[in-house]
C-alpha distance (Angstrom), angle and dihedral (degrees) to the residues before:
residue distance angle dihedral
X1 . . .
X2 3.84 . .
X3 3.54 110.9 .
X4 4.23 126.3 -177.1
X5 3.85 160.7 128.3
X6 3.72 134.7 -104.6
X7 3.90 117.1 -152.5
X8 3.69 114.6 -169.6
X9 3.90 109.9 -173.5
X10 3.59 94.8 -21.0
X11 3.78 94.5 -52.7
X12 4.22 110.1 114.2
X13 3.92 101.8 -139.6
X14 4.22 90.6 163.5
X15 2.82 158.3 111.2
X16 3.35 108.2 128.9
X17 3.94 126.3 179.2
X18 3.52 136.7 -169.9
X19 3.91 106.8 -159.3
X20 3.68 135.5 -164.7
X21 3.68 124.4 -49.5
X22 3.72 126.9 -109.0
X23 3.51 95.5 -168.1
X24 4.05 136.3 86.7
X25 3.90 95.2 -124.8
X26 4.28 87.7 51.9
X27 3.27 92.7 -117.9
X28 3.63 116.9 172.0
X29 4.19 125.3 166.0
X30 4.09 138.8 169.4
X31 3.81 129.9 -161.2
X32 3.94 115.1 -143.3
X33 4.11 128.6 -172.9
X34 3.61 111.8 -128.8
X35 4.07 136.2 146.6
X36 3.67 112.8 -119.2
X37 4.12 83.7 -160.5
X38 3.49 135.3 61.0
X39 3.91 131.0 154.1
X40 3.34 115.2 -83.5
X41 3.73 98.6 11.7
X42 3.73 122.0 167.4
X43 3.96 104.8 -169.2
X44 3.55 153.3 -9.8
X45 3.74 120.4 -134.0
X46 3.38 142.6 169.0
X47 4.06 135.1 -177.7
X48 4.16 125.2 -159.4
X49 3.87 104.5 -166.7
X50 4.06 105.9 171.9
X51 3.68 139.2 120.9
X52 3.67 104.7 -74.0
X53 4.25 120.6 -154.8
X54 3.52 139.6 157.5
X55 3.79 91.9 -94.1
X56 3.38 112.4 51.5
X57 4.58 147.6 67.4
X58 3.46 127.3 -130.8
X59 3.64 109.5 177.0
X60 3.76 144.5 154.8
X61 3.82 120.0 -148.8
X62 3.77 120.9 -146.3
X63 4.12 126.6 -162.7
X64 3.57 153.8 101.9
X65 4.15 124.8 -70.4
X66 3.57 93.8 -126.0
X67 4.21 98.3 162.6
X68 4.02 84.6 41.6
X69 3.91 86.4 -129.2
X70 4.03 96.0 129.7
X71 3.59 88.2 -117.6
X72 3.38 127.3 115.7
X73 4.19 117.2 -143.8
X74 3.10 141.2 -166.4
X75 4.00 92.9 -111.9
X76 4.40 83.8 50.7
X77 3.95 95.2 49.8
X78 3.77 110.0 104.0
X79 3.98 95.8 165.0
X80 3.74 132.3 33.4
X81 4.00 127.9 177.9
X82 3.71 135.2 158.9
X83 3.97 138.8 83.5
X84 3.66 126.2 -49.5
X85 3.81 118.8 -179.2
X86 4.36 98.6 -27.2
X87 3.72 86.2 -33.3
X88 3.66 137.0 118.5
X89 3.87 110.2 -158.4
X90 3.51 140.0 -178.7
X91 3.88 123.3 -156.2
X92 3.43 144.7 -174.2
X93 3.58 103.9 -161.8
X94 4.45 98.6 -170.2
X95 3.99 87.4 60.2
X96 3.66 106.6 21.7
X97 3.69 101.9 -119.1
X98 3.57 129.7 144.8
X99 3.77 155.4 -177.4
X100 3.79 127.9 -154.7
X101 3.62 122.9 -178.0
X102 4.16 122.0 -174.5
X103 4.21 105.3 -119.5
X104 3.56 114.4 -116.3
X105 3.88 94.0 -123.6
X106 4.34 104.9 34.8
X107 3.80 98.2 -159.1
X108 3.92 130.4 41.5
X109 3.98 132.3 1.8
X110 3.56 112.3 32.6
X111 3.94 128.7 -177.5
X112 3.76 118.4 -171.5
X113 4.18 121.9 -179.1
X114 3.35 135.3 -173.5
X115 3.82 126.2 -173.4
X116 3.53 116.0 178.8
X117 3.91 113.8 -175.4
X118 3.90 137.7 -150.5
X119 3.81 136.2 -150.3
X120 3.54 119.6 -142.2
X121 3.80 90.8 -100.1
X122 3.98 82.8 64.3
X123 4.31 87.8 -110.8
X124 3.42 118.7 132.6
X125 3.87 121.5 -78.5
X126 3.80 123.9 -171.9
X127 3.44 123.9 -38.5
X128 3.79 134.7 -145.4
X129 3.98 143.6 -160.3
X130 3.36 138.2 -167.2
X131 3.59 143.4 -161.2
X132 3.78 95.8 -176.4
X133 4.14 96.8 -51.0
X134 3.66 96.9 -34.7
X135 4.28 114.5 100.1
X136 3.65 115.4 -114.4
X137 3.48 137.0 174.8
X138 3.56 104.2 38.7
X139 3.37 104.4 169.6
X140 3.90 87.5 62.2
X141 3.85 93.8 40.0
X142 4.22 82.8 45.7
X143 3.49 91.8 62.8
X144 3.88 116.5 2.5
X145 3.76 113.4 -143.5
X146 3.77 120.2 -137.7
X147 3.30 97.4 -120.6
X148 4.08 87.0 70.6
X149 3.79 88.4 88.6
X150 3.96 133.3 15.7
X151 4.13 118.4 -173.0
X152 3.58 86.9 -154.1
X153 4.03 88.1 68.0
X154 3.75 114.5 116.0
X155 3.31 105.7 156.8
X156 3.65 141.0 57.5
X157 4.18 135.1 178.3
X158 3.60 125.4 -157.6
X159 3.67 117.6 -159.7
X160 4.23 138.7 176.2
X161 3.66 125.1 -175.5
X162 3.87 121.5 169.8
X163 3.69 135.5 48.9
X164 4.26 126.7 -60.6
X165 3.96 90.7 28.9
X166 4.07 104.6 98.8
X167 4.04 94.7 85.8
X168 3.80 87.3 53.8
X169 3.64 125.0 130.6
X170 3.74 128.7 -146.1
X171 3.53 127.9 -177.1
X172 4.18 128.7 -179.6
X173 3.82 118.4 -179.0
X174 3.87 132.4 165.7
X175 3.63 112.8 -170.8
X176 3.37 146.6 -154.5
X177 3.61 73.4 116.0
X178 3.67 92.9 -48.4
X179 4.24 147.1 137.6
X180 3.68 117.8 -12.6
X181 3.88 119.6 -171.0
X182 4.35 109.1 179.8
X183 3.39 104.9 175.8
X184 3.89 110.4 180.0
């Protein structure tokens, strides 16, 4: 079981659980409100840190609530990263363009970060990703795209399906001090 907190400007509003699966592929997912903006913010990052293999997803969902339902779907996501089957990808959903990069290690611990930076003026600032501590995807990092980060986001969905991924650990921050998601 997935157990955790979510901290949004200091405040602890958690915690937040992902529970057994009832399904044959293991999959197991949780919705959580957050605001991807806040005055005076400085970044938006998140971390993945699971058991990677050839089988399985690890992936965080992105969007805006727009049925108010708490429940993030497919039609809402905006943003989707993670692993899918010894793959890091990179997607935005609205126009159906992606990134996939090959991990440096194909088959157990995996670590991926993202650090998105912001000026004062609120425009982006540099960007960085990790596999682990090694820099990948540069031609995203090069030249971020805006569709990397969306104020209007207020929702995000975690979800695992395969084997090797229930002692995973995911974390999403934006801070200026702003939302923390630790999922472990």
């Amino acid at each position: 079981m997935f157990g955790g907190s979510l901290a949004a400007l200091g405040m602890v509003t958690g915690p937040v659980r992902l529970g057994s699966s009832q399904y044959a592929d293991t999959e197991v997912s949780t919705n959580v409100a957050f605001a991807a903006w806040a005055e005076r913010m400085f970044a938006f990052a998140y971390e993945l840190d699971f058991n990677g293999t050839p089988s399985n997803n690890v992936q965080v969902a992105f969007g805006i609530d727009t049925d108010g339902d708490m429940i993030l779907s497919p039609k809402e996501e905006r943003l989707v990263v993670g692993w899918d089957c010894g793959e890091w990808f990179v997607r935005n959903v609205a126009e159906d363009i992606g990134f996939v990069q090959l991990p440096l290690a194909d088959d157990g611990p995996q670590l991926f970060r993202f650090s998105l930076r912001f000026g004062s003026d609120g425009n982006f600032g540099p960007l960085d990703i990790r596999d682990g501590g090694t820099p990948t995807f540069h031609a995203l990092a090069a030249e971020p795209p805006s569709w990397l980060h969306d104020r209007r986001w207020n929702l995000c969905r975690v979800t695992a399906r395969g084997v090797d991924v229930h002692a995973s650990s995911f974390v999403v921050k934006a801070t200026q001090n702003g939302t923390r998601f630790i999922f472990r």
